[in-house]
C-alpha positions as a Markdown table, in Angstrom:
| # | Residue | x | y | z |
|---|---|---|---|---|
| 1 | Unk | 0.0 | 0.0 | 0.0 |
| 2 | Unk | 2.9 | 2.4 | -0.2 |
| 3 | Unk | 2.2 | 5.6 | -2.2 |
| 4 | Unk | -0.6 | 6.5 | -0.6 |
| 5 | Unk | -0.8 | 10.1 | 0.9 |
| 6 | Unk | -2.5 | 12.3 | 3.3 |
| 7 | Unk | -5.9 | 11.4 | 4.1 |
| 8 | Unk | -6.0 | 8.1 | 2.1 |
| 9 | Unk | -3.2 | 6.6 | 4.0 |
| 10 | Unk | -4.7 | 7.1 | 6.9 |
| 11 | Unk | -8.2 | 5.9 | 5.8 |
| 12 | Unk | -6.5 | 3.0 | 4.1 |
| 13 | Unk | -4.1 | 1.7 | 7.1 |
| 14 | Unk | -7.5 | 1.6 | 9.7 |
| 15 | Unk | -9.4 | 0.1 | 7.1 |
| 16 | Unk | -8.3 | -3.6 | 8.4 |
| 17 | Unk | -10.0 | -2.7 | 11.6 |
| 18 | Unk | -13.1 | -2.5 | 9.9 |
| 19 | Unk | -13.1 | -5.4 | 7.8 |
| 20 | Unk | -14.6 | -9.0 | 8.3 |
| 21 | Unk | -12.0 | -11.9 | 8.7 |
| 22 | Unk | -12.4 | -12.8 | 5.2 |
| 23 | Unk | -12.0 | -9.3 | 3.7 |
| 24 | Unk | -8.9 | -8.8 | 6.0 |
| 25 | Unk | -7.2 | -11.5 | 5.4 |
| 26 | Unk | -8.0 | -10.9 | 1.3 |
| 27 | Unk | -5.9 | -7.3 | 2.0 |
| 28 | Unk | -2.6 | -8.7 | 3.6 |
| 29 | Unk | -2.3 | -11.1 | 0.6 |
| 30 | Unk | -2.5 | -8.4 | -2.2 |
| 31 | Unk | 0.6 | -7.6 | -3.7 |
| 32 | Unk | 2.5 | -4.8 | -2.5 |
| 33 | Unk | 2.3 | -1.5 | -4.5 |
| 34 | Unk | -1.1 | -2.6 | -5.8 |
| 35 | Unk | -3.3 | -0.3 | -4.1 |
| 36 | Unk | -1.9 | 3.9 | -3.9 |
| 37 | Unk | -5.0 | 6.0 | -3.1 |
| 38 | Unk | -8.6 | 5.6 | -2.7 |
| 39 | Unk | -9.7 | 5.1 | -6.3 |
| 40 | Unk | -6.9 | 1.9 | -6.2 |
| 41 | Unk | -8.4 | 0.5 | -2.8 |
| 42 | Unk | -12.3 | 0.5 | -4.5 |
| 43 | Unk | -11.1 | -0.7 | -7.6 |
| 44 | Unk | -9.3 | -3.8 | -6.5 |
| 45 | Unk | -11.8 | -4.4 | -3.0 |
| 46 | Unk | -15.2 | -4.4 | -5.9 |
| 47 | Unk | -13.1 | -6.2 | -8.8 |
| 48 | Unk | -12.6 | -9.0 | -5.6 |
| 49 | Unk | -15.8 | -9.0 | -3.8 |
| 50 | Unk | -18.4 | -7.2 | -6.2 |
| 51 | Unk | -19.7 | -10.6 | -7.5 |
| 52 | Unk | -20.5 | -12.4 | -4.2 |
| 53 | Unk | -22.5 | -9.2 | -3.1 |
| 54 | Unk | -26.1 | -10.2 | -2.7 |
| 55 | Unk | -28.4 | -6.9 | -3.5 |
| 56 | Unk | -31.8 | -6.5 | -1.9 |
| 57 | Unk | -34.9 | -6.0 | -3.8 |
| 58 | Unk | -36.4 | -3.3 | -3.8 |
| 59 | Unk | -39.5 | -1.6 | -5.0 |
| 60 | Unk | -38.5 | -1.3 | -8.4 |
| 61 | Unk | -37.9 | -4.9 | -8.3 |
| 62 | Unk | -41.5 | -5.8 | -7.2 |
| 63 | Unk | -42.7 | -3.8 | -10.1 |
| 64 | Unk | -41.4 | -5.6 | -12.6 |
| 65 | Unk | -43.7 | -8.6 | -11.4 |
| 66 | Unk | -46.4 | -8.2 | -14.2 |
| 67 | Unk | -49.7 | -10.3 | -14.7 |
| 68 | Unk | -48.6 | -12.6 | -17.5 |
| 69 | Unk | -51.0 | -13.4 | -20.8 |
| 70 | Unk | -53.5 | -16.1 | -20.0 |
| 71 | Unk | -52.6 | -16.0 | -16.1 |
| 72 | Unk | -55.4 | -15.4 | -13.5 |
| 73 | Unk | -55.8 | -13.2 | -11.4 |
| 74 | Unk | -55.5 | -15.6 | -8.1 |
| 75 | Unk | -52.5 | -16.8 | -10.2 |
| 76 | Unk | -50.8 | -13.2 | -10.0 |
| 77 | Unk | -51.4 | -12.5 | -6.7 |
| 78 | Unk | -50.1 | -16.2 | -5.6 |
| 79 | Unk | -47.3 | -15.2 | -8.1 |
| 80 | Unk | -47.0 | -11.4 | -6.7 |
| 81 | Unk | -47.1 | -12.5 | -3.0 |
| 82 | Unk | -44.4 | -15.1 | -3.4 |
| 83 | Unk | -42.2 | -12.2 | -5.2 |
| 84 | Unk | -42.9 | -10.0 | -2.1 |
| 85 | Unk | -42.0 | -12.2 | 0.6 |
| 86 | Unk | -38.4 | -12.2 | -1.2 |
| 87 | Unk | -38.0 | -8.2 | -0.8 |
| 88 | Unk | -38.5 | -7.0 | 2.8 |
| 89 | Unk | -38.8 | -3.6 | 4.0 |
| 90 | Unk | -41.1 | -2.5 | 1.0 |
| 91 | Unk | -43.3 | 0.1 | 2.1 |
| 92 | Unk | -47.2 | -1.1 | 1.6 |
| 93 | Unk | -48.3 | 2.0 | -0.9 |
| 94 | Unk | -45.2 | 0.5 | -3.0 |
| 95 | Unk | -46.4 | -3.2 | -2.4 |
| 96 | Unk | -50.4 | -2.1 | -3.7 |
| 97 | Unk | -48.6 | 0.0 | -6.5 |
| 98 | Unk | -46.8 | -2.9 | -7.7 |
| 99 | Unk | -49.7 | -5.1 | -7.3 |
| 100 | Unk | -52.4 | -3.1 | -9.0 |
| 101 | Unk | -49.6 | -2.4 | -11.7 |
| 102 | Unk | -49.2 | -5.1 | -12.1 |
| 103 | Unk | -52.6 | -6.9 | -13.5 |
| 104 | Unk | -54.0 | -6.6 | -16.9 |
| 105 | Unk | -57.6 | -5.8 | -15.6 |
């Protein structure tokens, strides 16, 4: 991590304190010289653990859950309510948004 200065080697050499067991031990085997400011350390950290980040839903996810041609209506909602219980913390005027959205009637 040499060639980092002023506020980034300081951010950079507590940042082990921070990080889970996994993460910490992923930073004292990178190569030396590798990482020189911030832009460096968020590069190489998301290049490493980027793709084993699970995202949560959201409410733009929900809404893409769309009454499909020929489906019934009991069929969306069994379909819609099995999307929802897979994205938490969606407030309900989103949730009935979605819903209504949703259906082709």
């Amino acid at each position: 991590m040499g060639g980092a200065r002023g506020d980034d080697r300081a951010i950079i050499q507590q940042l082990p304190l921070f990080l889970s067991d996994t993460a910490h031990r992923w930073l004292e085997e990178l190569p030396t010289n590798q990482i020189h400011d911030w832009t460096d350390l968020v590069r190489v950290f998301e290049g490493n653990f980027k793709g084993t980040y699970i995202r949560t839903g959201n409410s733009w996810d929900l809404s893409k859950c769309k009454q499909k041609s020929g489906e019934t209506l009991r069929e969306y909602a069994r379909h819609f309510s099995k999307e929802r219980t897979e994205l938490p913390h969606i407030p309900d005027h989103d949730i009935i948004l979605a819903f209504v959205s949703g259906t082709t009637c």
